[in-house]
SEGU-138901 format. One line per 8 residues: number of its first residue (from 1); for each residue x, y, z of C-alpha. Coordinates in Angstrom, 2 decimals. Layout:
BEGIN
NUM = X,Y,Z; ...
This chain:
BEGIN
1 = -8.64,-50.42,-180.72; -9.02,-48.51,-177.60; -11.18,-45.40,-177.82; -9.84,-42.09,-176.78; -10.91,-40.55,-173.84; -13.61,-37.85,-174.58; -11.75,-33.80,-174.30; -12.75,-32.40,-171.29
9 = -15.54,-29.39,-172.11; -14.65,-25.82,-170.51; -16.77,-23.00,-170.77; -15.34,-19.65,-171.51; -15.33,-18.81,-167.50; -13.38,-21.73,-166.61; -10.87,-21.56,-169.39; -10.27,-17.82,-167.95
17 = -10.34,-18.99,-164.01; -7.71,-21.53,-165.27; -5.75,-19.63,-167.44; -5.14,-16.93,-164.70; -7.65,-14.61,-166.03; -10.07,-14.07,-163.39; -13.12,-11.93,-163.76; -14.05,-8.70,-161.59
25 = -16.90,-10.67,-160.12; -14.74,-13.69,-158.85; -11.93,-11.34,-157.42; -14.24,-9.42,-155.51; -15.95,-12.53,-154.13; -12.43,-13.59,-153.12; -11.86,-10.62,-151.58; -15.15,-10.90,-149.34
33 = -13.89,-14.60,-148.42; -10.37,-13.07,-146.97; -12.30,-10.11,-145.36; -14.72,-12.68,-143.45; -11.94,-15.25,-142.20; -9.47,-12.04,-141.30; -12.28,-11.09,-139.22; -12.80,-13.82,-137.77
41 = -9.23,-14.35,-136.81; -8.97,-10.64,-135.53; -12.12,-11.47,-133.08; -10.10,-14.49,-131.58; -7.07,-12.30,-131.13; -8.11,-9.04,-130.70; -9.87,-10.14,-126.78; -6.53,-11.90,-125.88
49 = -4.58,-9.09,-126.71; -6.56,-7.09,-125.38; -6.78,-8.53,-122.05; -3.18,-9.58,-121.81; -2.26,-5.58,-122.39; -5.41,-4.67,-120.03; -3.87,-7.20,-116.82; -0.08,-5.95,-117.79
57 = -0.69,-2.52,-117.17; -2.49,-2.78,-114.30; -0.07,-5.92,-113.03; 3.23,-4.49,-114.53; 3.54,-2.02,-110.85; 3.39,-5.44,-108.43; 5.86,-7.15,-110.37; 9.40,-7.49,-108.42
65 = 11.80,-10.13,-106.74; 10.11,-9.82,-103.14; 6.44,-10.25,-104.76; 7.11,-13.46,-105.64; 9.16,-14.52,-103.04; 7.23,-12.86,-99.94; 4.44,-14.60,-97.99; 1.28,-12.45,-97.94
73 = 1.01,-9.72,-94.93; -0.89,-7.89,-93.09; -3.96,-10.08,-93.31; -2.99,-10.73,-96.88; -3.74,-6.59,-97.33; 0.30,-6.38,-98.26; 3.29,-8.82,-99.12; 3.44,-11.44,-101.47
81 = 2.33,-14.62,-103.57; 5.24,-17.00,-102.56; 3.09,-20.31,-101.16; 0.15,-19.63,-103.57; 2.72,-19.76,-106.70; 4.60,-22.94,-105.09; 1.26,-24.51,-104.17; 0.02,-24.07,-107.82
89 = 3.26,-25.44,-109.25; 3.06,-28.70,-106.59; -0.53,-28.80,-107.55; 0.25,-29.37,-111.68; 3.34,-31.36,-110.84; 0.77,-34.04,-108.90; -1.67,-33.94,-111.31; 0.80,-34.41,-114.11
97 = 1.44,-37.74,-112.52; -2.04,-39.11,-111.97; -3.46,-37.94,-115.36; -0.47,-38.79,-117.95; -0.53,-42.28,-117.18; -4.47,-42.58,-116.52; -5.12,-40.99,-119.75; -2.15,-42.39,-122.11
105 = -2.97,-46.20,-121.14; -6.86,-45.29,-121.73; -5.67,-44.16,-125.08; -3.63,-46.94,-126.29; -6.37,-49.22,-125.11; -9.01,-47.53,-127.39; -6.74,-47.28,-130.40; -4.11,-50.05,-130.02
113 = -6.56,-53.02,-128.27; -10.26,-52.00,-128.41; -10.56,-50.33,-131.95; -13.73,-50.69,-133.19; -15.48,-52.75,-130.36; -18.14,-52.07,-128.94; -16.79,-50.86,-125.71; -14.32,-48.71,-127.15
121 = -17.53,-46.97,-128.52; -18.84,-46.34,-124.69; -15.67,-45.19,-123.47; -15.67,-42.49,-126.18; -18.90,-41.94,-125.08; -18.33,-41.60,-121.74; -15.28,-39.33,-122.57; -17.34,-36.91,-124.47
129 = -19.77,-36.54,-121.96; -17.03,-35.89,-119.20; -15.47,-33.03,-121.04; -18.88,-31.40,-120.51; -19.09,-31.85,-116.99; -19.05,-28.71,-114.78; -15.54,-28.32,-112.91; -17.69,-27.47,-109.63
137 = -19.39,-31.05,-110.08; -16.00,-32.62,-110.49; -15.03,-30.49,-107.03; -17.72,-31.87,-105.31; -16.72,-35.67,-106.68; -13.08,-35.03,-104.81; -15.13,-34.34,-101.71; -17.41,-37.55,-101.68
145 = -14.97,-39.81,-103.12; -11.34,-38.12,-102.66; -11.24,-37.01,-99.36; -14.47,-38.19,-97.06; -14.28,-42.03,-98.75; -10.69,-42.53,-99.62; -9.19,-40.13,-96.97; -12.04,-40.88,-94.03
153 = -11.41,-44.46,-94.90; -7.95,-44.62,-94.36; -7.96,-42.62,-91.08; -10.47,-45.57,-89.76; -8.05,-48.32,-90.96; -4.40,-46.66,-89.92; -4.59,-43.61,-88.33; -7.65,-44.31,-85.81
161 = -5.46,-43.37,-82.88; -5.90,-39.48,-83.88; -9.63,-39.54,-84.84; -11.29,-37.31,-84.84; -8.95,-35.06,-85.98; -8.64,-36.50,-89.47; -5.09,-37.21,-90.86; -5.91,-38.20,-94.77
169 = -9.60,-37.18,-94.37; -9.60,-33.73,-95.03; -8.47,-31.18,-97.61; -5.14,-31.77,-99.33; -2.66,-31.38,-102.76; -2.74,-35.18,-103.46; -6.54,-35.07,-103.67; -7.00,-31.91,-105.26
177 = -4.25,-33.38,-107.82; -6.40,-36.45,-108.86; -9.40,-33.96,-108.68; -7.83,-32.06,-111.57; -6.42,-35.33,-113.16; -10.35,-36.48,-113.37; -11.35,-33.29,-115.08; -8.22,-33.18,-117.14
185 = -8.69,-36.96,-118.39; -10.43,-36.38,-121.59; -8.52,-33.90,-122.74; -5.49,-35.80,-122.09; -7.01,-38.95,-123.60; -8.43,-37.17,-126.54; -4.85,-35.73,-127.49; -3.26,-38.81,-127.30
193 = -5.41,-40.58,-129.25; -4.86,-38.50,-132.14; -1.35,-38.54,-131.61; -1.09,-42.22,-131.89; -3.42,-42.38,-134.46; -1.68,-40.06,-136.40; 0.93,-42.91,-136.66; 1.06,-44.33,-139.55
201 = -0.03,-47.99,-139.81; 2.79,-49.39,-142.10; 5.12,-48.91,-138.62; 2.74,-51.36,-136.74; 3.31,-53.99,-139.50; 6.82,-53.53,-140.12; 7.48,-54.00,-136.14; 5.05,-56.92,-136.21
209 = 6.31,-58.86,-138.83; 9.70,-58.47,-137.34; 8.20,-60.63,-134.46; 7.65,-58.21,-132.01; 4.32,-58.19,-129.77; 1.60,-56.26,-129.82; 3.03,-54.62,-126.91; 6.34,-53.92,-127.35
217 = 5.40,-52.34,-130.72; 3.33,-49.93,-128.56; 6.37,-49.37,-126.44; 9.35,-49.26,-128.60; 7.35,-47.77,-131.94; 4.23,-46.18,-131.74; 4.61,-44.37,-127.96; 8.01,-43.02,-129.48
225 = 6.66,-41.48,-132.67; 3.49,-39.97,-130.94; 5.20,-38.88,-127.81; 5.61,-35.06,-128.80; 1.70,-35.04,-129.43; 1.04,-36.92,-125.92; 3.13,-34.27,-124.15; 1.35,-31.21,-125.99
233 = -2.33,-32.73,-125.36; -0.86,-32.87,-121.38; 0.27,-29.44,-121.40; -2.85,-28.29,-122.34; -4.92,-30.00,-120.10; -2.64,-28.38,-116.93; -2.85,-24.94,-118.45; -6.73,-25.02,-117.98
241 = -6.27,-27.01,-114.76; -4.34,-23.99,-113.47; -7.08,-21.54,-113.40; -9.85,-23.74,-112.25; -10.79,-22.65,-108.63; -14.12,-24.73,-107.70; -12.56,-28.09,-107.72; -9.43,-27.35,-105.54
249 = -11.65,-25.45,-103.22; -13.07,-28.20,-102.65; -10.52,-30.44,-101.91; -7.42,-28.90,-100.57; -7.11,-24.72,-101.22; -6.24,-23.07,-97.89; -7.70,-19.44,-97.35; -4.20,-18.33,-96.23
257 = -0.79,-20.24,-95.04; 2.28,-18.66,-95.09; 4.31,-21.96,-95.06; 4.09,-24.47,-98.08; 2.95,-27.68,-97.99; 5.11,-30.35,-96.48; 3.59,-33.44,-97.96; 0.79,-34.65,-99.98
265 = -1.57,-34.41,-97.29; -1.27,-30.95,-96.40; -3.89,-27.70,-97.29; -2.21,-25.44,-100.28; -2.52,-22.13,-100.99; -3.32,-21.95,-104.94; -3.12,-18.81,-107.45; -7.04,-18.88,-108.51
273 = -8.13,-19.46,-105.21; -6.12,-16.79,-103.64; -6.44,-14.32,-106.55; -10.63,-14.76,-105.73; -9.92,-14.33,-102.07; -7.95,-11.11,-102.36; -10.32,-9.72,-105.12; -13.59,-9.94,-102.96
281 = -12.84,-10.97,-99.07; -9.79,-8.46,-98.42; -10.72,-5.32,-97.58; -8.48,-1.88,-98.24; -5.89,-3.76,-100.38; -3.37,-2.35,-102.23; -5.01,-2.95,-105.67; -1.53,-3.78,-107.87
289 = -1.84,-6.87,-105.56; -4.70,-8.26,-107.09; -3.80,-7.40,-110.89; -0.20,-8.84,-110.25; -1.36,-11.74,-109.21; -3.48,-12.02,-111.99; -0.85,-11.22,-114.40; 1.05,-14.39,-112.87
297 = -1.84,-16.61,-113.43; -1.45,-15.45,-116.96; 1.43,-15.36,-117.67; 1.78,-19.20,-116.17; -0.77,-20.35,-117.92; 0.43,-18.72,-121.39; 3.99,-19.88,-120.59; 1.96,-23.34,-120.30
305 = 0.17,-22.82,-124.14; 4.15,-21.56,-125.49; 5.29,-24.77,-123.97; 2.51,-27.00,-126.27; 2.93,-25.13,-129.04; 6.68,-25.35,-128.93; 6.29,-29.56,-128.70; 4.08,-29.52,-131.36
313 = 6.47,-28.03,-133.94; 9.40,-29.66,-133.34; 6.88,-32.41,-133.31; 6.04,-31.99,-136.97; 9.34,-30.56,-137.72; 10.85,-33.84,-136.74; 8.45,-35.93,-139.03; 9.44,-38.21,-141.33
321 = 6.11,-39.58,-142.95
């Protein structure tokens, strides 16, 4: 005959924790375990808030129909932020472009192809260490490589009728755009890894041993199911890619144009660059200039943040598994 199982052995205490009966001592250091992680919470929030409230009522004033619609005046001392908010909004529209599919193959590669290889362990290496990188170093990368190597050397092969007066060797959105898509890559990658991971593997062998590829079981199952995590990992990567000011300095930002850029090698004005240009280089401006523009910046980039966050519910929302 089978033994029974031993009874379990409870002490007093835990008979009363379990029962619902929970000491004075216990409750209390409960209560100290709430206090510590509402604090914590409140001195995440309480910053944010506090800035957002800080740049809205300084900001609030600017806001109207012909601020963002006007070009700046007056030696950008009056007027509007019309070409630096289209510049901004050409500038994440190009880097969208160059860093969703740069960093969603890189990610199927390390979790679809390479998992577990010795590679795939250097490329996470190497994608670690990038997310460190400075975004002035990046900046200066678009220079060298962007627009004096790739630009310079397509002026000498096509365009050497107009040299020296570059054509693609100089300043301009498409090489700020894969500027940003560099320094947005392992962010990008990063999400989308865990999205596809997060995938369960029963999907990959159901497709499978229907026949399909490897591939089209990437393409018509797994991209599918992780898509709504891609997109939010992308969304965050361009709202920190709109305020970064040292890399597009480098490689495109105009001091001031009142037109906007009429192709992909053109200068751009751009919301960081011109918000730092107006806050320290303009003398005897109208200061609701300055905290408007601001305010837009913000108010982009947290439309940006509402945008992921609204992807990722419906994203788990939608879940079946």
């Amino acid at each position: 005959m089978q033994a029974a199982a031993p009874a379990p052995v409870s002490s007093p205490e835990t008979s009363a924790l379990l029962g619902g009966k929970r000491p004075v001592w216990f409750r209390i250091w409960e209560g100290c375990q709430y206090g510590v992680l509402a604090l914590s919470t409140l001195s995440v929030l309480l910053p944010i808030l506090g800035i957002s409230w800080f740049l809205a009522s300084k900001g609030l004033a600017a806001l109207n129909w012909e601020f963002i619609t006007k070009a700046p005046e007056k030696q950008m001392q009056a007027g509007g932020i019309m070409p630096a908010l289209v510049g901004t909004l050409y500038l994440m529209a190009g880097t969208f472009l160059f860093a969703l599919p740069l960093g969603l193959f890189g990610a199927i590669y390390i979790t679809e192809y390479g998992r577990g290889s010795w590679f795939t362990r250097i490329l996470r290496l190497a994608i670690v260490n990038l997310a460190g990188v400075p975004s002035v170093v990046y900046g200066l990368f678009g220079l060298g490589f962007f627009v004096l190597f790739v630009g310079g050397g397509i002026d000498k092969m096509f365009f050497s009728q107009n040299l020296p007066k570059p054509t693609y060797g100089t300043g301009a959105l498409i090489w700020a755009s894969l500027t940003l898509a560099l320094l947005i890559l392992p962010v990008v990658i990063t999400a989308a890894e865990e999205a596809l991971l997060s995938v369960p593997d029963s999907f990959r062998q159901a497709s499978l041993a229907m026949g399909s590829t490897r591939w089209q079981t990437v393409w018509n199952v797994v991209l599918p199911s992780a898509l709504p995590g891609i997109l939010t990992g992308m969304i965050l990567g361009l709202s920190r890619a709109a305020g970064e000011t040292a890399p597009i300095l480098l490689t495109g930002a105009a001091y001031f144009q009142s037109t906007l850029p009429d192709s992909a090698h053109s200068p751009f004005m751009a919301l960081p660059y011109h918000l730092y240009i107006i806050s320290t280089q303009v003398p005897d401006i109208d200061q609701k200039i300055p905290w408007g523009t601001a305010l837009v910046l913000l108010i982009l980039v947290l439309g940006m943040n509402a945008v992921a966050s609204f992807f990722r519910a419906r994203a788990r929302a939608g879940r079946r598994w």
